[in-house]
N, C-alpha and C positions, 0 to 999 in steps of 0.2 A: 098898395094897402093889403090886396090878399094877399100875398107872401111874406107879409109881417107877419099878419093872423094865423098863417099856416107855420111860419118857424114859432111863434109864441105856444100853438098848439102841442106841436113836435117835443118841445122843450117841457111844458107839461107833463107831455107822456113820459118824459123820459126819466121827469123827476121823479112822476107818481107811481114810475112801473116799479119802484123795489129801490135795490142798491145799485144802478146802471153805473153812477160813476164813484160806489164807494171805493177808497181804498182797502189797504191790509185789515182784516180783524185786528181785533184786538194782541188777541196771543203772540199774531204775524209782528206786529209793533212792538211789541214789549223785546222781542228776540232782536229786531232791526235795533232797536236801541240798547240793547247786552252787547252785541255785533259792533256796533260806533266806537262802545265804552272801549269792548277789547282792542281794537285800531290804536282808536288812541295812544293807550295802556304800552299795544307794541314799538307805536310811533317813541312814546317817552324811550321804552326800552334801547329802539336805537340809538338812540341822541346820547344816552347816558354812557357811563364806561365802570368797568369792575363788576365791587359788591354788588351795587346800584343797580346794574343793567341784570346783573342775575337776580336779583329782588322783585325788580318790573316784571323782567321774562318770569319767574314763577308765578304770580299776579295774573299777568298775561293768561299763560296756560290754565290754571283755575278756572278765571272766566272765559275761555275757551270751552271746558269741560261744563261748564254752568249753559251755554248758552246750546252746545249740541244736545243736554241733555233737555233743554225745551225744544227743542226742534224736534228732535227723539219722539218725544209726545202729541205734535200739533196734530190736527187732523183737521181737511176741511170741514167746514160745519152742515150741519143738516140742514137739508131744504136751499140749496142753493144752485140756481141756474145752469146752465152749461159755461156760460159767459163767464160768471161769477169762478165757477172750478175752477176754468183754464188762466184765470189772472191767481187763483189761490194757489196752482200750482207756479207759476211763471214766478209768483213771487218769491215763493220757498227756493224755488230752483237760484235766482240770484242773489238770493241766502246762503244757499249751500256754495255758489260761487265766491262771495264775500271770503266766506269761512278758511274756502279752499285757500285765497290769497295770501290770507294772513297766517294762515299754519304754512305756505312754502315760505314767506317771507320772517317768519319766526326759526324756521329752519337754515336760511337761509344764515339770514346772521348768528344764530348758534354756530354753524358750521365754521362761519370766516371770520368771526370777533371775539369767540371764546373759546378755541384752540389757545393750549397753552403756549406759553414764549418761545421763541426758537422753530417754529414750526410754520 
């Protein structure tokens, strides 16, 4: 029975101390979900062929530009933990990893599906 009372306590603490187990802010989500959209966007682009794929892929690129242009601006928010920073950073970081993939992967097939014929 004490070790109930003592995890019910802990758990307490943990909820009332603040944001222990918030996720991303706001701003961090709104970008994770720009980031999805453009996946997608490039997913369709592969799959597609032609005009098509060049219409997606400039779509694509757009909200590429839309989404580093909010990252550009986030800043962690004021009054926030040590704890709280290092997951604000960690997140941004595997943001910026996201971002990275799908700009090689957007590169990538530019390079080897939209060279002209004969080549």
């Amino acid at each position: 029975m004490k070790s109930y009372t003592a995890a019910i306590v802990l758990i307490s603490l943990a909820l009332g101390s603040g944001q222990v187990f918030a996720g991303p802010d706001e701003s961090m989500r709104v970008a994770q979900r720009m980031a999805a959209a453009a996946k997608q966007k490039l997913a369709a682009a592969q799959a597609a062929k032609g005009a098509e794929r060049h219409g997606l892929m400039a779509e694509h690129m757009t909200m590429m530009k839309d989404v580093m242009g909010k990252m550009n601006g986030m800043k962690p928010k004021q009054g926030m933990n040590m704890q709280e920073h290092e997951q604000w950073i960690a997140d941004h970081q595997a943001l910026m990893q996201q971002m990275m993939e799908q700009m090689a992967g957007g590169h990538q097939m530019m390079t080897h599906h939209c060279r002209p014929e004969g080549h």
